[in-house]
C-alpha positions in Angstrom: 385.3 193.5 59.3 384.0 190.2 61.6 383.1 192.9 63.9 380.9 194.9 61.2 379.4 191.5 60.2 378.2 190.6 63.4 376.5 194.5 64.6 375.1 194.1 60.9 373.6 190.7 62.2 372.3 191.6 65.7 370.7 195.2 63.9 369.2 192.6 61.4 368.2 190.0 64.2 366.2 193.5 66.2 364.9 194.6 63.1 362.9 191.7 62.0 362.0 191.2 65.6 360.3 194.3 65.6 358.6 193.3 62.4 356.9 190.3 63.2 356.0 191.3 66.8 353.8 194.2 65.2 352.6 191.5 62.6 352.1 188.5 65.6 350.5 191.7 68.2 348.1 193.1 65.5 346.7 189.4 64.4 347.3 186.9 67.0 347.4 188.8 70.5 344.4 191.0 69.6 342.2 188.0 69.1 343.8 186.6 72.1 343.0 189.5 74.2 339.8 190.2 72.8 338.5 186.6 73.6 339.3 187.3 77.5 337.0 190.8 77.0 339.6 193.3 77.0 339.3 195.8 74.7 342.7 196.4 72.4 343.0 199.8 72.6 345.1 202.6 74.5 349.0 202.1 73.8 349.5 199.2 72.6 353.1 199.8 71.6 353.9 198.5 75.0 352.3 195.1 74.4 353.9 195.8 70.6 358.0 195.7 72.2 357.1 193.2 74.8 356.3 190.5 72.3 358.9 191.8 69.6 361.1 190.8 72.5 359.9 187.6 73.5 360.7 186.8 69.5 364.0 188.6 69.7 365.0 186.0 72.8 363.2 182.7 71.5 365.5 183.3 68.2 368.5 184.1 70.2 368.2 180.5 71.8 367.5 178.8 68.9 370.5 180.2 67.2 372.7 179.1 70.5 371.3 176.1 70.3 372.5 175.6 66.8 375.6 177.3 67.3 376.8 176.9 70.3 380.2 178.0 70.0 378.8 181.9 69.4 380.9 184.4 71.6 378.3 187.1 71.1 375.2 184.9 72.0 376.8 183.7 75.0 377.7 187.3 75.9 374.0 188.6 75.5 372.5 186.0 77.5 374.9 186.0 80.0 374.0 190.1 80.6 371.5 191.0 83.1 369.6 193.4 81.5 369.0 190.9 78.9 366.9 188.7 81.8 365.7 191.6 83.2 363.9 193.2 80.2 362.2 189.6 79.8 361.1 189.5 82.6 359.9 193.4 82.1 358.3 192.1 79.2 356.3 188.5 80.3 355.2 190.9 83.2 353.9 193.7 80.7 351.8 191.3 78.2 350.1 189.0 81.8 349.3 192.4 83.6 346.1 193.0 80.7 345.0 189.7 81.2 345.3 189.9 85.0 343.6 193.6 85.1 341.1 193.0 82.6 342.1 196.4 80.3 345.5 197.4 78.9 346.3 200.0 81.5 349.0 201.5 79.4 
């Protein structure tokens, strides 16, 4: 049942992720973009997952911060694909702003 708990949790933790990265891409990132003249269009789902993951990792230290005795926090951030998809994702949301366009 601890086990249930916690997959609950992390599918929870993803979820809402995904849900205010769509709401912080569509509001904040478009004006940001827009203001350096690129145009916010082409697939923007891209940009949409890299900064629902950004979220999903700053709320993953915050809660290991606050509990720091966590197992399955120290696990994830311990894994390399967690570091590696971070940095897949800082990479994904600079390369518009380098470019000038959203290549995707």
């Amino acid at each position: 049942m601890d086990r249930f708990k916690i997959d609950y949790w992390t599918i929870s933790e993803i979820f809402m992720a995904f849900l205010i990265g769509m709401l912080a891409t569509q509001t904040i990132l478009r004006n940001v973009y827009e203001l350096n003249g690129i145009s916010f269009i082409g697939n923007t789902s891209v940009i949409w997952f890299s900064v629902s993951y950004l979220i999903y990792v700053t709320e993953t230290f915050i809660r290991l911060l606050i509990w720091k005795n966590s197992e399955s926090l120290k696990k994830r951030i311990k894994g390399y694909s967690f570091w590696a998809v971070l940095l897949l994702a800082i990479i994904l949301l600079l390369i518009p702003i380098f470019k000038g366009e959203i290549p995707y």
